[in-house]
C-alpha positions, -999 to +999 in steps of 0.1 A: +677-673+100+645-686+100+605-677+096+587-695+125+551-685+127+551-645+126+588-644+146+619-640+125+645-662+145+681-662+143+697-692+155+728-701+171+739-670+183+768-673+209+769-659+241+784-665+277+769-677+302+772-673+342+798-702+344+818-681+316+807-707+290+805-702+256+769-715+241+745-709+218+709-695+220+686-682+195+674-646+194+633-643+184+618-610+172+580-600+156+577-588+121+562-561+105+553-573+068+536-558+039+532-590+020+565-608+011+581-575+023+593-567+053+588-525+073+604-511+097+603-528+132+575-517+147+593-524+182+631-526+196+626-557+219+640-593+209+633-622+228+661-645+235+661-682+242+689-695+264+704-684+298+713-651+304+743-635+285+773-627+304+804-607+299+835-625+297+840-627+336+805-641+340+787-611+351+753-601+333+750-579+309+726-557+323+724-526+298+695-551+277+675-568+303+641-562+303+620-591+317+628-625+322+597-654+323+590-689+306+574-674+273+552-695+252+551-672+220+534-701+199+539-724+167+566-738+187+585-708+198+596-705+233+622-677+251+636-673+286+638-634+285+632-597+265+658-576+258+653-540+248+683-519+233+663-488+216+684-467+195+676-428+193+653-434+160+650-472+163+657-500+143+660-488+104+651-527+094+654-559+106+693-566+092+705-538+120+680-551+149+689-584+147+728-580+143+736-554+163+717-579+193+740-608+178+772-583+184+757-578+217+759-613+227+781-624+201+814-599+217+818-613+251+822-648+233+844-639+212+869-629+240+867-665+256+867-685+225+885-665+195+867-669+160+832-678+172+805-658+152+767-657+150+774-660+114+773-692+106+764-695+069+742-722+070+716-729+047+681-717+062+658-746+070+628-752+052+596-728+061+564-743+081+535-756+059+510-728+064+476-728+059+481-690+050+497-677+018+514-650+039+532-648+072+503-640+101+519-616+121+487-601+138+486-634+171+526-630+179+530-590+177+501-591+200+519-620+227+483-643+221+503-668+197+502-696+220+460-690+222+456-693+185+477-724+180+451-743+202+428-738+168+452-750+147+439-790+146+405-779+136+385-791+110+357-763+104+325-767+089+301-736+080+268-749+065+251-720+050+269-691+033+242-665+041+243-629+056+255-643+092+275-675+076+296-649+055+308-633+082+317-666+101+337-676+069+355-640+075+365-639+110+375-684+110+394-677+078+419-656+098+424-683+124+451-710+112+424-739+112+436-767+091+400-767+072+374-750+063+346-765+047+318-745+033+281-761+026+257-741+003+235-746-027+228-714-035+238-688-060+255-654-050+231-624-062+221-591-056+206-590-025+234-611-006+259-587-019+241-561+009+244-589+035+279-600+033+314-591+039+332-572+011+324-554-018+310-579-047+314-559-083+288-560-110+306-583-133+306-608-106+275-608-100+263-610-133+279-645-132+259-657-106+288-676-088+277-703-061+277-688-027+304-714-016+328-707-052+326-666-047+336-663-013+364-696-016+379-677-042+380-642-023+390-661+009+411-681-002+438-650-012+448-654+027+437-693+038+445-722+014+429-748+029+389-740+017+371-771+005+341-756-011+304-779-010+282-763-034+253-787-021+221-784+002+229-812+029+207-836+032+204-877+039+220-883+006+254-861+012+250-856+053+285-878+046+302-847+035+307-840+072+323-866+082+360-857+097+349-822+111+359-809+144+338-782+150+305-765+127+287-741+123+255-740+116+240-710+100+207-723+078+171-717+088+150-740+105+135-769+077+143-803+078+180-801+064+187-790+097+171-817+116+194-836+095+224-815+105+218-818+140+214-855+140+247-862+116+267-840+142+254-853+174+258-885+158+295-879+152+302-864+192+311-829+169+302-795+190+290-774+169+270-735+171+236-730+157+227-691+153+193-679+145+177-643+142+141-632+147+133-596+133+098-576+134+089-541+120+069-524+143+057-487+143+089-478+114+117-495+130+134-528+131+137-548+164+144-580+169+164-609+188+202-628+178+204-662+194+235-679+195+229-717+209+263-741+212+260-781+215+290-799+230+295-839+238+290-823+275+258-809+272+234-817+246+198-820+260+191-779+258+188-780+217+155-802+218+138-783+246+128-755+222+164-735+220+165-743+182+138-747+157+133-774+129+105-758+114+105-731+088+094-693+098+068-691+070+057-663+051+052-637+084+091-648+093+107-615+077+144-621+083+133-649+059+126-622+032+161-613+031+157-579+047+191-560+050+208-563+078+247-566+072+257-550+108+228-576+126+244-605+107+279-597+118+273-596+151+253-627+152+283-646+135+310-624+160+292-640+188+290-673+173+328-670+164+336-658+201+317-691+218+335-712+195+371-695+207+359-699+246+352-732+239+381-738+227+404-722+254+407-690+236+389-669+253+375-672+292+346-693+296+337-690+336+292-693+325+302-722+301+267-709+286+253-723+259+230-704+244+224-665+247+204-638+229+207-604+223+182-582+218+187-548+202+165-529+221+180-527+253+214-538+241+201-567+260+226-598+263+211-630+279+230-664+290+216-692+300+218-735+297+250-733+319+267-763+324 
């Protein structure tokens, strides 16, 4: 038995095949986990790797099959077909899922070769270095494990742990990066309490943690690879970003992020800058998200005008920390979401790189296609 990304597999499992010969395949099921401990299955399919099983004359054994494809299921996992044998009240756990399959399978080979068993009392091999501290179960339950292995090689940087830079650290901290590297000078007080993910207590804040050391310590409960800068970048530690793969840039305009820009062009990194502009007018709030991507493909957009080097000034009041927690999440979700599609997560058919959304209007703009 053995853990494999968010499958429980159980390995050499023998079965006949169509030729009536005995061999061994693996069976593959999701898990349902609180923590370390595992719930009820939340489904009666198992996914088998091998050919299909046969009774002893070679015929199939058609009271399980379900679907049979070439399944990618991730982390390394692949399957030829899904079984489904649903008791009246399902599966009680995952001891009498996953044996009463083996018996399945295991029966008919039996009969041809007398003493064979799926129970093989070897010592299970060693688990997978994770960069979680807990089984992720959410990709593989959902069939998309295969998508978020392609961001498992990256080396993420997210300068500026602000209202939208939070919420980046949030939703990359749930993808199985192999780094995160966080970039911020500042201390974690009241006001950024209103514009970040989470609920920060008093007695936190009456430390006055770094930005970058409060939220390492709260995300790093789930993802153990968070290298925490507690440093403004500029010429003198623009080094720090050496080895990246991808950034995010989420500080406002000043020449830090002229320096920014330069280090990561300079290094062929892509990288996301996001930016907000807000105006109270007549009692309400409107205002403009901008979410602007630079890739070794297309670069020449960002010194056109798409993102500022110079400071907002005193008028600029997103500058003034005005609270807008919802405004910041959806900046970073969108920021998050380019990053995926450029990365083969999601579909990318505009290959846009940069957009704006305006909240009046629900207004979503793409443009600088390549």
């Amino acid at each position: 038995m053995q853990i494999q990304g968010g499958f429980l597999i159980m390995r050499e499992v023998p079965y006949v095949d169509a030729q009536r010969q005995v061999r061994m395949g693996s069976l593959i099921s999701t898990l349902n986990m609180a923590g370390d401990v595992t719930r009820q299955p939340d489904t009666h399919v198992v996914y088998f790797d091998g050919n299909f099983p046969c009774q002893p004359n070679g015929t199939h054994i058609q009271g399980i099959a379900n679907q049979s494809a070439d399944f990618n299921l991730g982390n390394g996992v692949t399957a030829k077909h899904l079984f489904s044998s649903k008791p009246t009240n399902g599966y009680a756990n995952y001891y009498e899922k996953m044996t009463t399959y083996a018996s399945i399978l295991s029966g008919p080979a039996s009969v041809l070769k007398p003493g064979v068993s799926p129970r093989t009392f070897r010592m299970p091999e060693a688990e997978e270095n994770s960069v979680f501290n807990y089984t992720e179960t959410a990709s593989d339950r959902a069939g998309i494990g295969a998508l978020t292995e392609r961001l498992s090689a990256e080396k993420v940087a997210i300068i500026g742990l602000g209202g939208t830079g939070s919420y980046v650290l949030d939703f990359v901290a749930k993808t199985p990066v192999r780094e995160i590297r966080l970039f911020d000078g500042d201390e974690f007080l009241q006001h950024n309490a209103f514009r970040a993910p989470g609920a920060a207590s008093i007695e936190e804040l009456r430390e006055a943690p770094k930005k970058v050391d409060h939220l390492k310590a709260i995300y790093s409960r789930m993802h153990r690879r968070i290298v925490a800068h507690a440093v403004l970048l500029d010429a003198g530690n623009i080094h720090l970003l050496d080895g990246v793969s991808f950034a995010f840039v989420c500080v406002d305009a000043g020449p830090s992020k002229r320096v920014i820009v330069g280090r990561l062009e300079a290094l062929d990194v892509p990288f996301v800058d996001v930016g907000m502009g807000l105006e109270l007018v007549d009692g309400s709030l409107g205002g403009i998200l901008r979410v602007t991507a630079s890739t070794p493909r297309k670069r020449d957009h960002v010194h056109k005008g798409r993102i500022s080097f110079e400071g907002g000034g005193v008028d600029d009041l997103y500058s003034s920390n005005i609270q807008v927690a919802d405004l910041n999440a959806l900046n970073a979700a969108l920021a998050v979401i380019k990053w995926k599609k450029l990365r083969g997560f999601y579909r990318d058919l505009e290959r846009e790189h940069h957009s704006t959304y305006t909240t009046d209007g629900n207004m979503l703009l793409n443009s600088d296609c390549e």
